[in-house]
C-alpha positions in Angstrom: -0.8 -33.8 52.4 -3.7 -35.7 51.8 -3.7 -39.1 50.0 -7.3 -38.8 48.5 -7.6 -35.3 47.5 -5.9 -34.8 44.2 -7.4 -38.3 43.1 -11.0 -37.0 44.0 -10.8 -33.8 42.7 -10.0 -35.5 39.5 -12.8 -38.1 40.0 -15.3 -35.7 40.6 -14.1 -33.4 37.7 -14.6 -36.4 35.3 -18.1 -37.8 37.3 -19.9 -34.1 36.5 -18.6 -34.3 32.5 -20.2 -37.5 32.3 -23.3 -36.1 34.2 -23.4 -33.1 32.1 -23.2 -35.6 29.0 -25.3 -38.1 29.8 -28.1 -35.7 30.0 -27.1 -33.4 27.4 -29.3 -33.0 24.1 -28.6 -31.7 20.2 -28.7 -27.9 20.0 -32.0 -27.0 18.1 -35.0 -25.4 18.5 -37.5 -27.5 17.7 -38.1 -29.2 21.2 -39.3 -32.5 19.5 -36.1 -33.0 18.0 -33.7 -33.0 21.1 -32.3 -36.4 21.8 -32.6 -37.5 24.9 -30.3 -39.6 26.6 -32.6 -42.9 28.8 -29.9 -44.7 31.1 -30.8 -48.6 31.7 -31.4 -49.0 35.3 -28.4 -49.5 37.6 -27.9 -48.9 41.3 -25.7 -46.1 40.1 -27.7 -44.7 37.8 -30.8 -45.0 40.5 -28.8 -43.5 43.5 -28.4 -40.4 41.5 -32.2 -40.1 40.2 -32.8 -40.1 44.1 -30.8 -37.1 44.4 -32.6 -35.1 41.2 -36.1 -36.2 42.6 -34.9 -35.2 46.1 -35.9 -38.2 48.0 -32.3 -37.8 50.1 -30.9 -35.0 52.5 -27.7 -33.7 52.1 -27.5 -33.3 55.8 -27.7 -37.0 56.4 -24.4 -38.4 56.6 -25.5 -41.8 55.7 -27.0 -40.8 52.6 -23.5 -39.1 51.8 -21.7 -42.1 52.5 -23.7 -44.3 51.0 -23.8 -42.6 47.6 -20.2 -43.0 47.6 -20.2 -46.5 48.6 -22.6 -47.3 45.9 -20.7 -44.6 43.0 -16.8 -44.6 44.3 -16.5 -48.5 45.6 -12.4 -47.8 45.9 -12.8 -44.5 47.3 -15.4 -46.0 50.0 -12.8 -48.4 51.4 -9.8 -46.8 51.0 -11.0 -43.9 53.4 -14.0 -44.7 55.3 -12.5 -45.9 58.2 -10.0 -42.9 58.3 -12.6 -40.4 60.7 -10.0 -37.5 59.5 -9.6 -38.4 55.5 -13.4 -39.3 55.3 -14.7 -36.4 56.9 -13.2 -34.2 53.8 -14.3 -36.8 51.3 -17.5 -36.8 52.5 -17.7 -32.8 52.4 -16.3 -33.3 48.9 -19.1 -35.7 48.0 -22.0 -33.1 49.5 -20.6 -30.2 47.3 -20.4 -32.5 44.4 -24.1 -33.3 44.8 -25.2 -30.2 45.9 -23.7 -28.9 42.7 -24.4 -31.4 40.0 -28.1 -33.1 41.5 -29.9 -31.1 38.8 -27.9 -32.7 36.1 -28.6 -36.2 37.5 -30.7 -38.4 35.4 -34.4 -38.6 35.4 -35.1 -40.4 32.1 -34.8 -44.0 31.9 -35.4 -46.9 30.0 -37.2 -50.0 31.1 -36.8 -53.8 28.7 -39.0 -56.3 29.0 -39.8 -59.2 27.4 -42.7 -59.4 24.7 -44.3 -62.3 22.6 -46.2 -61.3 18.9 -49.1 -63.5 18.0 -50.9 -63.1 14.7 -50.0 -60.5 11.5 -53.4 -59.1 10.2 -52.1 -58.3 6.7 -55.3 -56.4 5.6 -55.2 -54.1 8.7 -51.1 -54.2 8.7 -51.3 -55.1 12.5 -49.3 -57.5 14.7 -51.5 -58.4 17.7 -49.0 -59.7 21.2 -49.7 -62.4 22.4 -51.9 -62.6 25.1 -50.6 -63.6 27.8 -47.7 -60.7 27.4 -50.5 -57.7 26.7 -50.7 -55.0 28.8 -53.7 -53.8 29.9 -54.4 -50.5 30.9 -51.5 -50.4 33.5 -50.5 -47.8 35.6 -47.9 -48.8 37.7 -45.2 -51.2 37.5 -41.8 -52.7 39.2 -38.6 -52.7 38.0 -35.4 -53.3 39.6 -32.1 -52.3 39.3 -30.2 -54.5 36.5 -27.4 -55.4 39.9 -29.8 -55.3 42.4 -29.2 -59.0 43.4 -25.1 -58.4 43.0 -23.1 -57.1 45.8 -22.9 -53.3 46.1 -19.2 -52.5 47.1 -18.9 -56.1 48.9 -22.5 -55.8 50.3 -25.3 -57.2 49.5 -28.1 -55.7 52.7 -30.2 -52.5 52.2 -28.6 -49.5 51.8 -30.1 -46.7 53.4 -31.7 -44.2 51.7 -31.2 -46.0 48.2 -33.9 -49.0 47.3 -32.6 -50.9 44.5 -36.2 -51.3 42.6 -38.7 -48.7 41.7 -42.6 -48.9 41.9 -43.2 -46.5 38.6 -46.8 -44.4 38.4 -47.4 -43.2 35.2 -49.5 -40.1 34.7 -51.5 -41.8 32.0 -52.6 -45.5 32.2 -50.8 -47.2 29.0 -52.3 -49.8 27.1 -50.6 -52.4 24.6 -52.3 -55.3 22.9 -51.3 -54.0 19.0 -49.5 -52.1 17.1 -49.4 -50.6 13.4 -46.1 -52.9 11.3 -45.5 -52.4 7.5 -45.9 -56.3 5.3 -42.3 -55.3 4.5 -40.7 -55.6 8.6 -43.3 -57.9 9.7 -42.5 -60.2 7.1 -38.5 -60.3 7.6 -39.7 -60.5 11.3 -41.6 -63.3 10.8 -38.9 -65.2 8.5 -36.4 -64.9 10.9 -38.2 -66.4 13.9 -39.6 -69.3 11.7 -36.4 -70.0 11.2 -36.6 -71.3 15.3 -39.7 -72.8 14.7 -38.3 -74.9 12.5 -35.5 -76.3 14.6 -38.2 -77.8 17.0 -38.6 -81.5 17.1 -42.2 -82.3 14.8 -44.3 -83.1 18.0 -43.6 -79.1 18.8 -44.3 -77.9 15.5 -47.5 -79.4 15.4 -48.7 -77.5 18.0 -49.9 -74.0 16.6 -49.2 -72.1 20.0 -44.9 -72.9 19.6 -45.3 -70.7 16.5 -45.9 -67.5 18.7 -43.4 -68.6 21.6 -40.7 -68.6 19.0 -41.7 -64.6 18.0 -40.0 -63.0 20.9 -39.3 -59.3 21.2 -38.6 -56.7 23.4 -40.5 -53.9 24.5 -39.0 -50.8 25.7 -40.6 -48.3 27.9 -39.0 -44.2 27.9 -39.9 -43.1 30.9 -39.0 -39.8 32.7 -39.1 -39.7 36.1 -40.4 -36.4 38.2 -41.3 -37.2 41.5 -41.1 -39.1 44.4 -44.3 -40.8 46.5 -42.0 -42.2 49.1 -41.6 -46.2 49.3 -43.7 -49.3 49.2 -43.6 -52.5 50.4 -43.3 -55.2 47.6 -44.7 -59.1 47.6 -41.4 -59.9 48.6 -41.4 -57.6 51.6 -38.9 -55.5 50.0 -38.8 -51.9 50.2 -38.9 -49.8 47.0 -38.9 -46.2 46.0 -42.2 -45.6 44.6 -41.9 -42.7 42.0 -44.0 -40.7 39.5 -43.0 -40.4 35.8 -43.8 -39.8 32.8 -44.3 -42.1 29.8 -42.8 -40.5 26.7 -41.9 -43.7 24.1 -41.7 -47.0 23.4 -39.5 -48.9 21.1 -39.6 -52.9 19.8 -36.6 -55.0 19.2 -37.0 -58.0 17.8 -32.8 -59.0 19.8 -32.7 -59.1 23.2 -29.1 -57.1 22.5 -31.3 -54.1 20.8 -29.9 -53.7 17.9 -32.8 -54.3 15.3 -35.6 -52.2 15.9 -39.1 -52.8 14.4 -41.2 -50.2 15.9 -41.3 -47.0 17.3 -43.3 -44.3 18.7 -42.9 -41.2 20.6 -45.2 -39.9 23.4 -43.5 -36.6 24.1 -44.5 -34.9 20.7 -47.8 -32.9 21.2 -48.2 -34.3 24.8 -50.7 -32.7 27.2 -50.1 -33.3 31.5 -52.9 -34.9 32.3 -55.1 -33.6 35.1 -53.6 -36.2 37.7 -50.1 -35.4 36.6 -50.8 -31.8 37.1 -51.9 -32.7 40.7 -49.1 -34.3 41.3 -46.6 -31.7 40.2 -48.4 -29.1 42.3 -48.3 -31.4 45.3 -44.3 -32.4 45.1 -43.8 -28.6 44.7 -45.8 -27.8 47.6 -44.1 -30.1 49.9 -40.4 -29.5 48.5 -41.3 -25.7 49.2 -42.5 -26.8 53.0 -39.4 -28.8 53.3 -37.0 -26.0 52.0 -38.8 -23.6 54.3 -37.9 -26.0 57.4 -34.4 -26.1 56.3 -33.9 -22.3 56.4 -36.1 -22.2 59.4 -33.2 -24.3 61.1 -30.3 -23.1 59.7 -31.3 -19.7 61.2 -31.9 -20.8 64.5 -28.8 -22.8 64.6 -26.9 -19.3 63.4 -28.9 -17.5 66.6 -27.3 -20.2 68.5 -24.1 -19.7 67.7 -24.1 -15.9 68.0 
């Protein structure tokens, strides 16, 4: 009998519930109403995204071992170096994939940090400060949250799974303001003085410690839905560089999220822009190529065998 079958058959039972409600959204029919689920950025959670965008091959064995290096640590080195045991767990792991990939998730959220500068009470406006405004952006980096820990004992690339992402949005996004009632921005303000005030008196007399004691954090909803490949960062370092989609952003005046001061959603009454559109159609066009190729071979490897 074998060892790891029963405890695998159980883990990916449990692994495709989580899937399925990780991704899962309130029944209704108004579409703006759904609630989707973002995941924070994880080398789990980015291994799988790989899978939905289709960036991996489930006919490459290292990509099939590695996502359970990366997912199943204890499964990894109980039976990897068992050629007979891993051989089924590794089948297990490509039907898993094969079955749930489309449940995977795509949206994600992305923190970072943010600094507000003056309140214009007539126009009921907080400016950021400037040094922390974004300006008509398109792309950014973000890594995975463990990307400098030890994945499974190891800390060298893993094949097939970057732990960073170059992210392309379809729109440029732009953020140097944003609309606050007196009421928030107020008990906002109150609550950071309250910093301010435990400076020494050479630091409070300088007007600029005022603003580095209003921090907050700006979150980014993004869903992902394609794949570009990878680029090379400053650091030399190889990252996926992926297409998405900006559909909200949130303020938090914690770094623990818990006390939100602004919101707004993107995905209500959202048209694809032209380049977005161009995009799709290309991804579709060469994920049809590459799924023509793979039935291409599959029927000349049955000719063969016949």
């Amino acid at each position: 009998m074998r060892l790891f079958t029963k405890p695998l058959a159980i883990l990916l039972a449990a692994a495709s519930l989580c899937v399925g409600l990780n991704n899962a959204h309130a029944s209704t029919n108004e579409v703006e109403q759904r609630i989707f689920i973002y995941e924070e950025p994880t080398m789990k959670k980015f291994s799988q995204l790989y899978w939905a965008i289709s960036r991996l091959n489930l006919d490459n064995t290292v990509h099939l071992d590695n996502f359970m290096m990366i997912n199943e640590c204890e499964i990894y080195n109980d039976y990897f170096n068992h050629e007979f045991e891993w051989l089924q767990v590794r089948e297990s792991t490509k039907s898993y994939i094969e079955a749930n990939k489309k449940k995977f998730p795509l949206r994600f959220q992305f923190t970072q940090p943010l600094r507000l500068g003056e309140y214009d009470i007539g126009k009921k406006e907080f400016e950021v400060f400037e040094e922390y405004q974004i300006q008509n952006t398109r792309r950014f980096e973000v890594r995975a949250s463990d990307s400098r820990l030890k994945i499974c004992g190891k800390r060298e690339v893993i094949e097939g799974y970057p732990r960073g992402l170059m992210v392309e949005l379809s729109r440029p996004f732009e953020f140097s303001s944003f609309a606050l009632e007196p009421e928030i921005a107020n008990r906002f303000i109150s609550e950071k003085l309250e910093r301010f005030k435990a400076l020494n008196k050479n630091q409070q007399s300088r007007r600029g410690n005022v603003f580095m004691t209003r921090d907050a954090y700006l979150v980014m909803k993004v869903k992902v839905f394609a794949s570009k490949g990878e680029v090379r960062t400053q650091e030399g370092e190889f990252i996926a560089h992926v297409l998405g989609v900006l559909e909200g952003i949130e303020i938090y005046s914690d770094q623990n999220k818990y006390n939100m001061i602004y919101e707004e959603n993107f995905r209500k009454n959202r048209t694809r822009s032209p380049l977005e559109m161009q995009y799709i159609a290309e991804y579709e066009a060469e994920k049809a190529a590459h799924k023509k190729k793979a039935t291409s071979q599959e029927s000349l490897n049955q000719l063969k065998t016949e």
